[in-house]
N, C-alpha and C positions, 0 to 999 in steps of 0.2 A: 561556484563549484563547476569541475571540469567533470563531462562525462564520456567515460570511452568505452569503445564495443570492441573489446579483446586488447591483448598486449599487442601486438604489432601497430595498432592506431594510438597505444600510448609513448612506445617508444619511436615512432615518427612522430608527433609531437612536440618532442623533446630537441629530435633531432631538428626538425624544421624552425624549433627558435633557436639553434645554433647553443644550446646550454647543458649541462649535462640532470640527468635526474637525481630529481631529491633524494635525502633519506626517508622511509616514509613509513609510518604505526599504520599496521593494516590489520581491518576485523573482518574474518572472513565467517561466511554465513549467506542462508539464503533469501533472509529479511521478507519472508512474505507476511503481509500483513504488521510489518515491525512493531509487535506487541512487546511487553516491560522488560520480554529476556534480550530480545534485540536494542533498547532501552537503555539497558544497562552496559550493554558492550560496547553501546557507540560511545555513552558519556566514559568509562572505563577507556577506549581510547582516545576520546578529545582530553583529558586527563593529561595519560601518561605522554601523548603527543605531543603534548604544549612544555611539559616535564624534559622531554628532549630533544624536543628542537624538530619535530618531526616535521612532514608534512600529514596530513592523515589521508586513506584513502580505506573506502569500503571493497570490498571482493565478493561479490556475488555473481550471480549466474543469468547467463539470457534467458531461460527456460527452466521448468521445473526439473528433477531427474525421471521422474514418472511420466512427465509429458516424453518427453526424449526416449525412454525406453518404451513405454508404451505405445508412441502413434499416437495416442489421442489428445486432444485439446485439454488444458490444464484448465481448471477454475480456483482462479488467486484473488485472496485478497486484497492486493495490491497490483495493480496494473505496471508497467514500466515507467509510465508517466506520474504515476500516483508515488510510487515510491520515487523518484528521481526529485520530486518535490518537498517530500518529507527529508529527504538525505538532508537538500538543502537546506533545509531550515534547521539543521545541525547545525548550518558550519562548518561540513566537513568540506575538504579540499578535494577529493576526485572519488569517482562512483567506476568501477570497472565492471562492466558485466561482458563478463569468461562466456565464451560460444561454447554448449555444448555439440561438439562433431565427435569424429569416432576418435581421430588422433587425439583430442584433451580428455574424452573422458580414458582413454586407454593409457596415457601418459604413465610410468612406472613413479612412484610416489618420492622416490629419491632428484626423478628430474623434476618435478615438481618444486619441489621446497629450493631445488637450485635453481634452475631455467627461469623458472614463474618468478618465486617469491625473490630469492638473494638477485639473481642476477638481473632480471626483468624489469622488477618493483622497486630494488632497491631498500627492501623490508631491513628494518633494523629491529622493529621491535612488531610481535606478531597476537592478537587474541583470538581466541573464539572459545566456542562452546564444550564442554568437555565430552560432548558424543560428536564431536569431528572427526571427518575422515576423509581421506582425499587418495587421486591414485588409482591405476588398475584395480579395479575389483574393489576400490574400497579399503585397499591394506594401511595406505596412511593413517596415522590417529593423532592425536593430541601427544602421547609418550613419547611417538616415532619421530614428532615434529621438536619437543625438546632433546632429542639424541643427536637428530644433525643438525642442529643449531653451532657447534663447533664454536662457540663465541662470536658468533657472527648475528647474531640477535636474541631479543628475548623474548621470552612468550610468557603470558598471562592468559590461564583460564577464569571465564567468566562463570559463574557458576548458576545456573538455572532460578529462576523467580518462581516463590509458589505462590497461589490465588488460593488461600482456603485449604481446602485438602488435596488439591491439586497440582500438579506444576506446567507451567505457563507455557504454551504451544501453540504453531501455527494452527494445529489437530483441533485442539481443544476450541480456538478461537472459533473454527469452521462450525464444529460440532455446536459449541452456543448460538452464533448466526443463527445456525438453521432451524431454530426454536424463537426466533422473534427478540430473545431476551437482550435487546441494546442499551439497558443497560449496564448486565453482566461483562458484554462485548467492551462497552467503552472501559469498564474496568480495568477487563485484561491488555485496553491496547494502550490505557493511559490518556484516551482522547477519543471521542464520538466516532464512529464508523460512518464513512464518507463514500461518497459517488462521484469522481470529478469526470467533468465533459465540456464541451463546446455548448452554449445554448441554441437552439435550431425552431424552425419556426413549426409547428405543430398545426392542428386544425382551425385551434383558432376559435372553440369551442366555450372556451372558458371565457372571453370575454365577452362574444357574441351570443351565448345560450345561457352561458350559467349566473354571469355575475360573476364570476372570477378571475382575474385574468392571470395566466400562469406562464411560467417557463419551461422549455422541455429538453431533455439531454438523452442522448443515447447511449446506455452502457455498455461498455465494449465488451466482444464477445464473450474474454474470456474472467470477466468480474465475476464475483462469486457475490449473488446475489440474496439478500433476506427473506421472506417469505411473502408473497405476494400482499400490497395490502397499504394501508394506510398511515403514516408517521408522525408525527411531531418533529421538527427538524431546526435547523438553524443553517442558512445559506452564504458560503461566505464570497464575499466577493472583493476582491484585491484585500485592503487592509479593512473591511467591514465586515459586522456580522450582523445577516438580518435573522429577525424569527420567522417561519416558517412552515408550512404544513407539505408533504410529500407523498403521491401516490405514486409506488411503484406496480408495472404490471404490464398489464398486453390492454387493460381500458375493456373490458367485454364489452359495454353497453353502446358504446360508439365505434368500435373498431371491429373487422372483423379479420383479423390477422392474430398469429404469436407475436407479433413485432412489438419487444420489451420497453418502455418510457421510462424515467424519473420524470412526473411531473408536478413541478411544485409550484405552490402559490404564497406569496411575501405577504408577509399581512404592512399594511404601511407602507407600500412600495410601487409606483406607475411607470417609473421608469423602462426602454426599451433595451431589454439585455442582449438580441440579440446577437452570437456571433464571439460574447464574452464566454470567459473560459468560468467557471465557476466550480465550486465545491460545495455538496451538499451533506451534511452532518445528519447523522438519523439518529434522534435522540430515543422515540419512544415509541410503541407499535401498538399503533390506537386500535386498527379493527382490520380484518383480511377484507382483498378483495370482491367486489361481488358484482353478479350481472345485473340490474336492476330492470323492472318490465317498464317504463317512463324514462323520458329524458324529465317529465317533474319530477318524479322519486330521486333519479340519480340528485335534482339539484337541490330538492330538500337534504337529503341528505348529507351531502356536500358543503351545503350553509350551516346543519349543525357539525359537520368536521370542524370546522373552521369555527365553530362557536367554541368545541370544545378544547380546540387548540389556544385558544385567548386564556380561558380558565387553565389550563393546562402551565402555559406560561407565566400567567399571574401569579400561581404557585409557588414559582420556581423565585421572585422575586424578594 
């Protein structure tokens, strides 16, 4: 998978191998956290793409619209790195993420579907969500986008997943997060809820105080984080998946900073991970954080985390 940052670095691309741009099935959407509705639209264009010959490409955005109009820092469930990866493991062929500036979001909705899509993309065949909208002010829609279609491509609406009595949302996702409940989460996303990072060396604590020896990752700013506290998890690393146990947090008992960790510990595993990229799966939310008066307290308790993550996993066998 090729990834560009706006139409002008795709279509120099093209130009610089000297060939002209594909035809290409594009799903447009803002894939944060690409939960079963984003799920569906991508397998709905790896489909219809392979049906005609497409190339496929995602269309989403560098930024939230709330970050952009707001000023303030987004918290997503998906990082650019984190979804750039997940894309991948589609299959899909190019990930576009559209800069929002004042000129693309003010672009009038007709040069839009021409500029962007026909002329830019090379869209031939177009999905998304049927509360799409694009365009100054938003006036684009899904109707507006089969009107000037002209025979120039087709569009397919995706039509929303529901979970229960509900219908399946970035919204929704966030709102579960925020209640611990991963396994609801993983429900709605089709797969564990994850923290990916770099592993970085820590204090050091864990294998010189506690008996534990762990790995530590820093999530980036703007991840939208669980609630502080203890996990059941599974760690993956290249084509492995180890079991594992995960305290996310600021650490009170040793640290005296906000400064956030995923720090986890491999059950069955010495190996030095430093510096490797890893993903951590957060399966289940054993117990909130807590400041403990001992560094014994903290490591009693710590040893029965880890007891109860054995049984925990035993379980699941």
């Amino acid at each position: 998978m090729i990834v560009f940052h706006g139409l002008d670095e795709y279509e120099a691309f093209f130009r610089s191998e000297g060939t002209e741009k594909p035809g290409t099935a594009v799903a447009i959407g803002k894939f944060d956290g690409i939960h079963l509705g984003h799920r569906r639209l991508i397998d709905n264009l790896r489909i219809r793409g392979a049906e005609l010959g497409l190339k496929t490409l995602i269309f989403t955005f560098d930024k939230p619209f709330s970050s952009y109009f707001s000023g303030e820092r987004a918290e997503l469930l998906t990082t650019d790195y984190e979804r750039e990866e997940a894309v991948r493991e589609w299959g899909i062929d190019y990930l576009l993420e559209y800069p929002l500036r004042e000129d693309t979001v003010n672009i009038p909705a007709a040069d839009f579907v021409n500029r962007v899509l026909v002329e830019g993309l090379n869209a031939r065949f177009i999905s998304a969500g049927p509360d799409m909208s694009f365009g100054r002010g938003g006036k684009g829609n899904i109707d507006s986008l089969r009107e000037m279609a002209s025979g120039r491509y087709e569009v397919m609406v995706v039509e929303k997943v529901r979970f229960k009595d509900d219908t399946v949302s970035s919204t929704l996702v966030r709102d579960t997060l925020k209640t611990g409940d991963m396994e609801t989460v993983a429900a709605l996303l089709g797969r564990p809820y994850s923290i990916s990072g770099k592993v970085t060396y820590g204090k050091k604590l864990g294998s010189r105080v506690l008996d534990m020896p762990t790995v530590n990752i820093v999530p980036e700013e703007t991840k939208l984080l669980p609630p502080f506290g203890v996990y059941f998890s599974e760690t993956v690393l290249g084509s492995e998946k180890l079991k594992s146990i995960t305290n996310i947090g600021i650490k009170p008992t040793v640290q005296d900073s906000d400064k956030v960790n995923a720090e986890t510990f491999l059950y069955d595993f010495n190996d030095d991970l430093y510096g490797e990229n890893i993903r951590v799966e957060l399966l289940h939310f054993h117990r909130k954080e807590m400041k403990f008066d001992s560094m014994e307290t903290l490591k009693k308790t710590m040893h029965n985390d880890m007891q109860s993550g054995r049984e925990f996993f035993a379980g699941k066998v």
